[in-house]
N, C-alpha and C positions, 0 to 999 in steps of 0.2 A: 821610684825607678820606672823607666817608661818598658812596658812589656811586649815583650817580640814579636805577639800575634795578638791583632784585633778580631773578635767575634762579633757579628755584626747579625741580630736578631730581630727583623719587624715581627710585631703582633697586632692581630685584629681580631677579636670572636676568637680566640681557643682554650675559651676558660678550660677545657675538659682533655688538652692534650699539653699547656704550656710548663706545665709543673714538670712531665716527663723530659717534654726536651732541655731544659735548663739542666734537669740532673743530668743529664747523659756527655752536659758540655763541662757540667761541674766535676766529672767523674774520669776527666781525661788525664792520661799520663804526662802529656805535656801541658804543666801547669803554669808558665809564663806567659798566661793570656790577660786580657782584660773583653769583658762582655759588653757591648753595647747594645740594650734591649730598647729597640724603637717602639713606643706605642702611639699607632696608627688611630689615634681617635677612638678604641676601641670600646663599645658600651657594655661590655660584659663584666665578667670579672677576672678580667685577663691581668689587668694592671694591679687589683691587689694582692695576686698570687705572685706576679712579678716583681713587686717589692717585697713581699717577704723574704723571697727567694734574697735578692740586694741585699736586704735586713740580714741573712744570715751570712752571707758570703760578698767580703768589698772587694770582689773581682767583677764583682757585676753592677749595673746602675744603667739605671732607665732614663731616656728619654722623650717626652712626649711632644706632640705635635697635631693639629686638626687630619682627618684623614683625608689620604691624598692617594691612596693604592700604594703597592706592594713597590714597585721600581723608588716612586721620590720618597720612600720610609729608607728605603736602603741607602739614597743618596746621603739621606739625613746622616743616616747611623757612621757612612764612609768618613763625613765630615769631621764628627765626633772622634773618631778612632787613633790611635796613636803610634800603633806597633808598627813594627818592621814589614810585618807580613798579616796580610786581611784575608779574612773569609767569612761567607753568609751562610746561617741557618734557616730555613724556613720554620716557624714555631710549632708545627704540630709531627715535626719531623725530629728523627734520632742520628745522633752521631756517636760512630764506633771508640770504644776507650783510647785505644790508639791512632785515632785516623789522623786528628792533625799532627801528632808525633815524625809517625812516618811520611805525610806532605813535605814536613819541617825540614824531618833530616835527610831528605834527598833533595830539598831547592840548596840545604848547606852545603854538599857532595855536588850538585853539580852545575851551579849556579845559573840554570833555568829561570826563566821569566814565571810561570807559575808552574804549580802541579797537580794533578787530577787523579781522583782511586774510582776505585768501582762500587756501585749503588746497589742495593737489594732493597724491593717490596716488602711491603708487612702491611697485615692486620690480626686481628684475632680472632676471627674465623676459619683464615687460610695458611695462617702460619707466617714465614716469611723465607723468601723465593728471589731469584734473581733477576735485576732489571733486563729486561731485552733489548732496551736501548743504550743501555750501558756494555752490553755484551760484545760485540766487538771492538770497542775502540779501548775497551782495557782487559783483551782477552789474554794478555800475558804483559810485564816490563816491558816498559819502552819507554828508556832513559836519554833523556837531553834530544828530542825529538822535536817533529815539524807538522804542520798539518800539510806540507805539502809534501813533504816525505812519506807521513803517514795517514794518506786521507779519509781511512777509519776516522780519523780526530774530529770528521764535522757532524759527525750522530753525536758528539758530545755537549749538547747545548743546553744543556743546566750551568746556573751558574754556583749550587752550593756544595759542590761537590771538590772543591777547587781550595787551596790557599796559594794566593796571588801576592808578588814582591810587591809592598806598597808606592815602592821608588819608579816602579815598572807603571803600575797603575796610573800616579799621579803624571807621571810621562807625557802618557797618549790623554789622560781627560777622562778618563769614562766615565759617563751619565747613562743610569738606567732609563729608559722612556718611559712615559707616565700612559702606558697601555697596560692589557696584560700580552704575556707569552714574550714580556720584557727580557727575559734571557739571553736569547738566541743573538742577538742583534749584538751584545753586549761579548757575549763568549768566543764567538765568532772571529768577530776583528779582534780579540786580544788571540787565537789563536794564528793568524794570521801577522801582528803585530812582534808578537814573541819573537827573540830570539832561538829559544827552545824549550820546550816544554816536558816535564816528566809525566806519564800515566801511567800509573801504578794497578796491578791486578787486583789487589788487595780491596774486599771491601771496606770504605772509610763512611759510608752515609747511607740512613734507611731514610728511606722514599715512603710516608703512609698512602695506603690505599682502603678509599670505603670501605666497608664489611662489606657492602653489597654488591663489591667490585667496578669497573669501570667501564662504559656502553656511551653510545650516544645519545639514548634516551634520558640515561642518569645525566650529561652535561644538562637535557633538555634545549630546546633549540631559541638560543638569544643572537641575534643581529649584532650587537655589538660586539658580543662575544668574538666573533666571525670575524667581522672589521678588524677588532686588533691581531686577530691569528693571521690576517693578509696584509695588514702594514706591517707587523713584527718581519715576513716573507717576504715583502719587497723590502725591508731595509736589510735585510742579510743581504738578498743576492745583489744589491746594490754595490756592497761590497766586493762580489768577486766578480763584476760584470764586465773586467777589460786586464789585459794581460796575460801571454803565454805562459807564466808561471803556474799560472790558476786556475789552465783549461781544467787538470781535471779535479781539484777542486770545483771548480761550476758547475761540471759535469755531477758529480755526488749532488752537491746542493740542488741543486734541481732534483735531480731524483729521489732528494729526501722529501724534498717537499709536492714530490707528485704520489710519494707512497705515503704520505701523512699528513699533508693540509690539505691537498687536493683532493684525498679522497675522505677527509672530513665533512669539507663543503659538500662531494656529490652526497655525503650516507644524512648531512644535514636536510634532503630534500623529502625525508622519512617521516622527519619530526618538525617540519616549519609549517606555522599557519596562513591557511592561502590568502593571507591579504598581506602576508610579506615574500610569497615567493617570487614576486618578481624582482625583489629587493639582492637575494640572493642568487639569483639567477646571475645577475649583474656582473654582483661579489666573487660567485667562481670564477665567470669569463673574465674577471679583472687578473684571478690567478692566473689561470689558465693562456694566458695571453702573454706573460711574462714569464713562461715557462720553455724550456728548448726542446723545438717539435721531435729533436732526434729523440729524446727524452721521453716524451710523451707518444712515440711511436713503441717503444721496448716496455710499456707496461703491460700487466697483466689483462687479458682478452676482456675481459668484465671491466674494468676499467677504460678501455677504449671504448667499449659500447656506452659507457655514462661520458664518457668526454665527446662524442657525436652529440649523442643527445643533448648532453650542452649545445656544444655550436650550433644544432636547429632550433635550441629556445622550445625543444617539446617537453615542455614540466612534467606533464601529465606521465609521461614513460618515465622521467628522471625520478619524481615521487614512487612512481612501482618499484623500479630497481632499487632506488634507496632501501624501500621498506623490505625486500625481496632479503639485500644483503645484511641488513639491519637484522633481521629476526632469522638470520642464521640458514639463508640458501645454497652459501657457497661449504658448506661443510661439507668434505670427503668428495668438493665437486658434482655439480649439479646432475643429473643423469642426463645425458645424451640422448638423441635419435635420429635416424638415416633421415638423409635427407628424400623427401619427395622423386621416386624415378629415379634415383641414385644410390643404390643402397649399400654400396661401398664410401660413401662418403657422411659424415655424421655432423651433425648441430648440436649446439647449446641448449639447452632448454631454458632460458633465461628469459625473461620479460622482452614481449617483444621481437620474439625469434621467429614467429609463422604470423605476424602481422604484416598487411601490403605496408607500408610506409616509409617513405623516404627519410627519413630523420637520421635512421642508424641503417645505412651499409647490411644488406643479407650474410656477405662475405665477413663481417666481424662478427658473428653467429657460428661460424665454420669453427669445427673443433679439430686440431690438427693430429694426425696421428701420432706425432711424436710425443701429443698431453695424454694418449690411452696406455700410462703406465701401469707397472703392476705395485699395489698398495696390498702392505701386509701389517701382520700386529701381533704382541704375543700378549696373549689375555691370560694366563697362568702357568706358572710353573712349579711341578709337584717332584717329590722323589717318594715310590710306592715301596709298600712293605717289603719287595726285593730286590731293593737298591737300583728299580729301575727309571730312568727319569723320563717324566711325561713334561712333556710341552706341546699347551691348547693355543693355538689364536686362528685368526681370521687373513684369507689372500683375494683379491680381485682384480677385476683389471679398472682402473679408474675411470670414472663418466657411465660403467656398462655394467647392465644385469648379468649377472653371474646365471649363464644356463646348468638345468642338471646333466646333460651332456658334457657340460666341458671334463677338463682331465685336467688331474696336479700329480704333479711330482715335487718332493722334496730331499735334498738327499743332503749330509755331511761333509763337509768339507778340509779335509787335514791336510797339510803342508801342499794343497793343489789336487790332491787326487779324492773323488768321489765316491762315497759309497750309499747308494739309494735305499731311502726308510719306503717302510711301511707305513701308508699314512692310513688315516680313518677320517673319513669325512664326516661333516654334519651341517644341520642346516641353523644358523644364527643369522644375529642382526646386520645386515651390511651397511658399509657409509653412509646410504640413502635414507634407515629407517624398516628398509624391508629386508623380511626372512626371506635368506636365501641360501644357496649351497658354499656358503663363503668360511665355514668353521673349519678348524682340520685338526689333528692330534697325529704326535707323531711319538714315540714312543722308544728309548733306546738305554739298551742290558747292557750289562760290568761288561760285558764280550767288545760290545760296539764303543761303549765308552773310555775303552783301553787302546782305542786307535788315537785317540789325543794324546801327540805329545809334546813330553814337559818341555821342548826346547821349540823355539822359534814363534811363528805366530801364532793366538788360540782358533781354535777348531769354529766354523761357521755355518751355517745352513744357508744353501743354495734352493729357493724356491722357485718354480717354473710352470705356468699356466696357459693352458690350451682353450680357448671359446670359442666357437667358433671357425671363424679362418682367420684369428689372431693367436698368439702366440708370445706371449711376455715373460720375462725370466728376471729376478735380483735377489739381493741376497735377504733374508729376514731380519726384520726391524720393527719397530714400532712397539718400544715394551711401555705398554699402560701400569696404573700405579696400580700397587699392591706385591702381589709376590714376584710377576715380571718385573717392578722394580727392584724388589730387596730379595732376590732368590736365595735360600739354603745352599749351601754345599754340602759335597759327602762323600765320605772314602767308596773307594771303586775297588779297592785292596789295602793291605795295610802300609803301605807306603804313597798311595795316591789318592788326591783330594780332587776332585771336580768343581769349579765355581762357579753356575752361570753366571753372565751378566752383559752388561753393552762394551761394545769394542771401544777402540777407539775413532772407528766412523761413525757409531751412532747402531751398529748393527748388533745383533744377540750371536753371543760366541757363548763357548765352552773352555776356559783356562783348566789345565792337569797341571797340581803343583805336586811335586816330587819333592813328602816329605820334608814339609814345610815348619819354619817356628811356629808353634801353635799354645794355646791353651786349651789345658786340658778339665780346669775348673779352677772355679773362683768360691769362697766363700766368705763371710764377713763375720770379724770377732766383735771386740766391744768396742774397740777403737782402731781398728784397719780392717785391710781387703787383702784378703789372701791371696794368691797365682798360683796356681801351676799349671805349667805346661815342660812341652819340649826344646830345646835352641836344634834350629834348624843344622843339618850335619855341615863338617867343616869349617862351621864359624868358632873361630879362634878370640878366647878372652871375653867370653861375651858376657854382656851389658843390658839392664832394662834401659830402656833413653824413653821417657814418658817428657810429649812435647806439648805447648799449647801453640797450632800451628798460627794463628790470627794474629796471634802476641810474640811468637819468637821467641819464644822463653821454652828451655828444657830443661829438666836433670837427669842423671843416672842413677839408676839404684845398682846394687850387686845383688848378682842370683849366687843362691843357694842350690850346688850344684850335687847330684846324688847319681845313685846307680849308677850307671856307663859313662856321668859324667856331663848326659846332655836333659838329664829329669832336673829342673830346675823348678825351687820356690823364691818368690817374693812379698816380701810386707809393705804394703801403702799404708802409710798413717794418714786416718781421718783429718785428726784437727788441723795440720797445715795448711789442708784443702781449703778448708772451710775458713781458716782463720786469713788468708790468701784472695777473698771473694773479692773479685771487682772485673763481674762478667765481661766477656769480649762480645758479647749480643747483648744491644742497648734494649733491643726488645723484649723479649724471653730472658734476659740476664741467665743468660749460660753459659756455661764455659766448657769447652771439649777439650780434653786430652787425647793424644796416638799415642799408639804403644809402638817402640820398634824395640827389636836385636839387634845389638850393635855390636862389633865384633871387631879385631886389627884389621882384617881382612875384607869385609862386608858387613852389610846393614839389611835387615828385612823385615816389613811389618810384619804385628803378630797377627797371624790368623786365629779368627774363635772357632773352635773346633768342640767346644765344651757343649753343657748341656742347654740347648734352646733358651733361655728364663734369662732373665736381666738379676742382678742384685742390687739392692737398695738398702741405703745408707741413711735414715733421716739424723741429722742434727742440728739443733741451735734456728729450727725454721727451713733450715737447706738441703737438700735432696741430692747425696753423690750416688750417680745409677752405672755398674758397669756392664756393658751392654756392650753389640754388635754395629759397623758402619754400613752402609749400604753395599760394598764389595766383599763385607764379611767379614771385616778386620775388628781388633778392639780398641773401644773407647770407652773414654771416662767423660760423664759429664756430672756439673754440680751446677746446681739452679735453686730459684726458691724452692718450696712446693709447691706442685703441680701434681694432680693423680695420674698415674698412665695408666693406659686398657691394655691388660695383655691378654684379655682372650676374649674371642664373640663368639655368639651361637646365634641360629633364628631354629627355634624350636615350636614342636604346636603349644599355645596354652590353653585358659578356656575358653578364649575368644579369637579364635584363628592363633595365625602367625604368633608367635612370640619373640621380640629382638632381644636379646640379653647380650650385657656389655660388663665384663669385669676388669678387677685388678687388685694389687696389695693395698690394706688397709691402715694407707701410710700417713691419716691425719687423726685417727681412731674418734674424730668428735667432729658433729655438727654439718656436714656438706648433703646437699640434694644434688638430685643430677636430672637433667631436663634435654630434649633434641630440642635443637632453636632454627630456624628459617627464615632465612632476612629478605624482606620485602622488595617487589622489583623496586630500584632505581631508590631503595630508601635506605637506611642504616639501623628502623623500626624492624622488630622482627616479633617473630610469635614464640610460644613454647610451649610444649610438650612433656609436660613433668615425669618423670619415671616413677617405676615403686621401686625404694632401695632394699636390698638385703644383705646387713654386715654378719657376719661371722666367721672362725676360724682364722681371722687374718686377710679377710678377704672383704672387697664390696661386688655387689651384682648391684646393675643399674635395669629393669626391664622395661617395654612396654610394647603396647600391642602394633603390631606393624598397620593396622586398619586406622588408627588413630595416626597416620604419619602419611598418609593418604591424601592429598585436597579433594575434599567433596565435590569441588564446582571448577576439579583442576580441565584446561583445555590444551589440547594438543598442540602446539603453535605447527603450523600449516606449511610452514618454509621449509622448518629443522627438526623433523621428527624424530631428533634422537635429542633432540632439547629437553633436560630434566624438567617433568611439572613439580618438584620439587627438591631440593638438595637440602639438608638437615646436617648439621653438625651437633653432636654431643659437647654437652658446657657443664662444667660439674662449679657450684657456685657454694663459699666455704661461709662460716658461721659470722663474717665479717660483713659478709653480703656479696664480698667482692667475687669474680666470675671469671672463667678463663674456658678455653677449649680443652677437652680432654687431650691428654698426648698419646698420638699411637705410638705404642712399644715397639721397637722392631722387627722385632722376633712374630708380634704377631702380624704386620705390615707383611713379613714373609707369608703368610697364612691367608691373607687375604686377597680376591676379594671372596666375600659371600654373597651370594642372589637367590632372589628366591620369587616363584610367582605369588600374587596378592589382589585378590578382586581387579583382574586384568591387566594389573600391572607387574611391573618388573622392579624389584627393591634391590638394589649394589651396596655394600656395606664395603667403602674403600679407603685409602688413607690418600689425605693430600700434603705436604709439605708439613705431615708432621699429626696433622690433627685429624681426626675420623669423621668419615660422611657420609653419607647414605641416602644416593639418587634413587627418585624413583619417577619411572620411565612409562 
C-alpha cells in the first residue's frame, strides 16, 4: 500500500548524528510514512548505520548515488518517493514525535498547498532554545494563509520544516539548485505559488547547532561559500521583482537579505585572506546592487557605514569594521563622544569616525538623540528573611558614561498611579565593560507590596535617569538568566501570593494572586506521587487535568477533598508514566506535564507554593522529577536519566576559591563529573575533572575555581564583557556516555553566584537548562 507521506533524508559525513535522526523519524505518531534515506556519496560510516536502521524497520530504504551536494541528493530522494505528501530531513537534525502528525492533519482540515511549524535550536552544551528565525512567522496559528497576506512567511526559508501536497509539488516542478543555501529559492516560490499555506506555532523540527555555537569565524571565510549565498539571493528576489501584489513582499525580501546576507558579506571582510579581498569586494557590490536603496537606507547606522565603505572600494576600513563587529563592538552599543566644538551633538566611536577620509560620510558617524535610550536589566531577585523583596540590576543611558552626579529614580507602578522606592545605588559593570554608577537595588515590604492588586494589570517599575542635561525614563526590563529569570514567589499575607516575572511586553512586573490553587506539598511513595494542595476558592467540582501540552493529550484525575472542602489530595501512579514513554523532545527525550484545576466553572494552573526541592522518581532507567515552570507553576517531567544540580556553593577551600556543585544521588554507581569548555570555532573542548563526594543520598561535584581560570586567557579589545571563558558542568555515567548537568529550577531561582578570583570575575548561571560558569 502506497504510504501518505514520503520522508526524504540525504546523508553525507554524519556517522555521529544519523542514528539519532532516523529514530526521531521512526518514533513518530504518524506512522504512514515511507523513508527515503539518500546517500550522497558518503565516506564514512553513515551508510552502514543507515542500513541497519532499513535492516530493522521496512519503512526505510536507502538510496545511493556519487556526491553531488545537498539540493540534487533531495532531488534524487523526491524522485524515489511515493506518498501523498513529502517532507525533508536534514540528517544530523531531529523531528518532534508529533510534527508530521499535526502538518498532516491540518493540510487534511484545510486543504493548503503545504504546511510549516516552528524550529527550536539544540545542542548539548546549551540545551535546546528557540529559533529566532522561526520566531515570527510562526508566532502563533495561522491557518489556510498567504505570504502575501502574511508577509512574516518570507523569514521562512528552510525547507525541512514543512510537509508539502506532492500533487502541489509536482505542479510547479521544483528542483533544488545544486548550490548551497539551496532552500530559499525553492521555499519561496512555493510560498508564493500556494494556494494557502498553514503555519503552525507548534514546534515540529530541531535545527542542530555546534557545541561551540555559531560565528563567522566558525563558517571560516570560503568564496564559494559566498557565491552560492548571493545566487541563492538573486534567484529569490528574481522572483518577486515585478508586480503590485508583491511590493511588500520585495520589500521584506530585500530587507531580509540586507539584515542577513548582506551583512554576512560585510562581517566576511574580518576573516578573508587578502589575496581574495578583492574577489569579495565584488561579491558584496554584486548584492548590494540588487538591493532597493530605500531599503538599504532604513538599516542600522553601522551598517550604512560598511555599505559606503563598500561603494569606495576602502577594504582597508571594511576589514576594521568587520573585525570591530566580529569580535563583539556593537555590544550594549559602542560608547559615544561629543562631537569636536559641538558638544551637544554626539558620535559613534566606530572605526573610522575621526579619520579625514572620504570613503564613509562624517554625518553617518552622527549618533541621533533619539538612539541615547535608557537601557536597564534585572540581575537578581531575592525575597529576604522578612518577606521583603529585593530587586538588583543595572540602568544607563545607551552610547553614554553613566556620571556619578547623575540621579535615578525608580518607583512602582499599580493600576497607573505611582509610588517612589527607595533606591540604593552601586557601582557595577556597565554595557561598555567598565565600573560605573550603573547598579541599583530597590527594596519593597508586605506594606508596599499590598498595593498590587489582584485584579487588572500586574504591578511594573517605572525607571527614570537624569546625566547630565539628558533625562530618559521606561519601564524595567531586561531580566538576565538565573533567578530574574525563574523568580520565587511568596505570600505577602495569608491569602496573597506575589510572582515576579516578565510581562507580557518583555518588562519585570509583580502579579498578586488572591488565594490561588496551590500546592502545598508533594511526596513520593513506592509507586506514585502524592499532592496536596488547595483548589483555588469558588471552583466548583473540581478536577486535576494533568496535560502533555506538545502532544495534546490530557487526563483528569479526581481530588480527595477534606476539611472546608478545598484541602485536596491526589495520587499519580508511576508506572503509567513510564510505561507511556515516547518523549515529546527528540533531543533530551522529555516529556512535560501542567497541572491545572478544572472546575464547571473555571480552570487555573496549579501554582507551587510547596516547599523549594523538586521530587524524584527513578524507575526502569527513567527519571519522573516534580518540579516548578519558570512562572512558578507545576510540572511533571519524565526523561532518561540525567543528574540535576540543585544546590551550588563557591566556598574557600585549600587552594582558594572552591566551586561545589550538588544534587540527589540518583544513579548511586559509577558517574565523574568534569567543567568542559569548547574551543573557539571548534566542537574540541578541554575538561576539568572535579573531585566527587557521594553520601547520604547526595553527590557533590568540587573544584578549585583557579583551575577554571585560562592561564594565557586575553581580554578581547572590542567586547570587554566577552567571556575568556564559559565552562559547562558534564557529568559523564559508567557507559562513558556524557551529557550536561541539568539545572533544577529551584536552584535556577538561586542563581546567579559570582565571586572575585585572581582578577577575575566567576558567574555560576543557568542557560536553557544547563549550568555555566563565565569567567570575566
Amino acid at each position: 500500500m502506497t504510504p501518505r507521506l514520503s520522508v526524504v533524508v540525504p546523508f553525507y559525513n554524519v556517522r555521529d548524528y544519523i542514528g539519532d535522526c532516523l529514530d526521531s523519524i521512526a518514533r513518530q505518531t504518524w506512522t504512514d510514512f515511507e523513508a527515503i534515506l539518500v546517500d550522497d556519496g558518503s565516506p564514512d560510516d553513515s551508510a552502514a548505520i543507515a542500513k541497519e536502521f532499513c535492516d530493522r524497520d521496512a519503512r526505510f530504504r536507502i538510496v545511493a548515488q556519487e556526491n553531488q551536494g545537498l539540493g540534487p541528493a533531495r532531488n534524487t530522494g523526491v524522485r524515489h518517493a511515493q506518498g501523498e505528501y513529502l517532507t525533508f530531513v536534514d540528517s544530523d537534525d531531529l523531528v518532534t514525535r508529533h510534527g508530521f502528525e499535526k502538518l498532516i492533519r491540518s493540510l487534511d482540515r484545510t486543504g493548503s498547498s503545504f504546511a510549516g511549524g516552528n524550529a527550536r535550536r539544540f545542542n548539548n552544551s546549551a540545551g535546546v532554545r528557540p529559533s529566532w528565525i522561526h520566531r515570527q512567522p510562526f508566532a502563533r496559528d495561522r491557518l489556510a494563509t498567504h505570504v502575501i497576506e502574511t508577509p512574516d512567511l518570507i523569514l521562512d526559508r528552510m525547507v525541512w520544516n514543512k510537509v508539502y501536497r506532492r500533487s502541489f509539488w509536482d505542479e510547479y516542478g521544483y528542483q533544488f539548485p545544486a548550490i548551497r543555501y539551496e532552500d530559499y529559492p525553492v521555499t519561496l516560490k512555493a510560498h508564493l505559488d500556494a494556494v494557502t499555506v498553514d503555519a503552525l506555532a507548534v514546534p515540529v523540527y530541531y535545527w542542530r547547532e555546534r557545541e561551540s555555537g555559531e560565528s563567522i569565524t566558525q563558517q571560516k571565510f570560503q568564496l564559494g561559500n559566498l557565491e552560492d549565498r548571493v545566487r541563492s539571493a538573486e534567484m529569490v528576489m528574481d522572483l518577486v521583482e515585478t508586480g503590485d501584489t508583491l511590493r511588500e513582499v520585495r520589500r521584506r525580501v530585500h530587507g531580509h537579505f540586507t539584515q542577513i546576507d548582506l551583512l554576512t558579506l560585510m562581517m566576511a571582510f574580518g576573516a578573508a585572506p587578502p589575496e581574495e579581498e578583492q574577489n569579495l569586494l565584488k561579491l558584496a557590490r554584486r548584492l548590494m546592487d540588487r538591493l532597493d536603496d530605500s531599503v538599504l537606507a532604513r538599516a542600522h547606522s553601522y551598517d550604512r557605514i560598511q555599505h559606503s565603505a563598500l561603494l569606495a572600494g576602502d577594504i582597508d576600513l571594511l576589514r576594521r569594521l568587520a573585525t570591530f563587529r566580529n569580535e563583539g563592538g556593537l555590544r550594549g552599543g559602542a560608547r559615544a563622544f561629543t562631537r569636536p566644538g559641538r558638544p551637544w551633538q554626539f558620535e559613534h566611536n566606530y572605526p573610522g569616525a575621526q579619520e579625514q577620509t572620504a570613503s564613509v560620510p562624517r554625518e553617518l558617524y552622527r549618533l541621533p538623540m533619539k538612539d541615547l535610550t535608557i537601557a536597564t536589566s534585572v540581575q537578581e531577585v531575592r525575597w529576604l528573611e522578612d518577606g521583603t523583596l529585593s530587586v538588583k540590576g543595572t540602568t544607563e543611558i545607551r552610547h553614554l558614561e553613566t556620571k556619578t552626579s547623575s540621579n535615578l529614580r525608580v518607583s512602582l507602578v499599580v493600576g497607573g498611579a505611582e509610588t517612589q522606592l527607595a533606591v540604593r545605588r552601586f557601582d557595577a559593570i556597565d554595557s561598555h565593560g567598565d565600573p560605573a554608577l550603573v547598579g541599583f537595588e530597590v527594596r519593597l515590604d508586605k506594606a508596599l507590596l499590598g498595593k498590587v492588586k489582584g485584579t487588572g494589570a500586574p504591578a511594573h517599575f517605572m525607571v527614570r535617569l537624569r546625566s547630565g542635561r539628558l533625562r530618559r525614563h521606561g519601564k524595567l526590563r531586561g531580566q538576565r538568566p538565573g533567578s530574574p529569570g525563574w523568580p520565587p514567589g511568596a505570600w505577602i499575607d495569608q491569602s496573597s501570593w506575589i510572582q515576579p516575572g516578565p510581562g507580557a511586553d518583555g518588562s519585570f512586573v509583580l502579579r498578586r494572586m488572591v488565594d490561588p490553587g496551590r500546592l502545598t506539598s508533594a511526596e513520593q511513595t513506592a509507586d506514585a506521587l502524592v499532592l496536596k494542595g488547595r483548589v483555588t476558592a469558588g471552583l466548583e467540582d473540581a478536577k486535576l487535568q494533568v496535560t502533555r501540552p506538545l502532544a495534546g493529550k490530557d487526563q483528569m484525575l479526581p481530588l480527595t477533598l477534606t476539611g472546608d472542602g478545598r484541602d485536596f489530595t491526589v495520587r499519580i501512579p508511576i508506572r503509567p508514566i513510564i510505561e507511556d514513554t515516547n518523549p515529546d523532545d527528540p533531543f533530551t527525550q522529555r516529556t512535560t506535564w501542567a497541572f491545572r484545576l478544572v472546575g464547571s466553572n473555571d480552570e487555573k494552573l496549579l501554582l507551587w507554593t510547596a516547599e523549594p526541592k523538586a521530587v524524584h522518581h527513578l524507575d526502569q532507567g527513567r527519571i519522573v522529577t516534580l518540579t516548578r515552570s519558570t512562572g512558578g507553576y507545576v510540572n511533571l517531567h519524565e526523561a532518561p536519566l540525567r543528574l540535576p544540580a540543585e544546590d551550588a556553593e563557591i566556598v574557600a577551600g585549600d587552594n582558594g576559591m572552591e566551586l561545589r556543585v550538588g544534587g540527589p544521588d540518583l544513579a548511586r554507581d559509577g558517574y565523574t563529573f568534569s567543567w568542559r569548555r569548547y574551543l573557539d570555532d571548534s566542537d574540541d573542548h578541554l575538561d576539568v575533572p572535579c573531585t566527587l563526594t557521594v553520601g547520604e543520598g547526595r553527590w557533590t561535584a568540587a573544584a578549585d575555581l583557579s583551575t577554571l581560570i585560562p592561564a594565557d586567557a586575553v581580554a578581547n579589545a572590542h567586547d570587554p564583557l566577552a567571556s575568556l571563558a564559559d565552562w559547562i558542568l558534564f557529568a559523564t555515567g559508567p557507559d562513558g556516555a556524557d551529557h550536561a548537568v541539568q539545572c533544577e529550577p529551584f536552584l535556577s531561582g538561586r542563581l546567579p553566584i559570582s565571586v572575585e578570583q585572581d582578577g577575575h570575575t566567576a558567574a555560576l548561571r543557568p542557560h536553557a537548562g544547563t549550568l555555566h560558569l563565565e569567567v570575566r
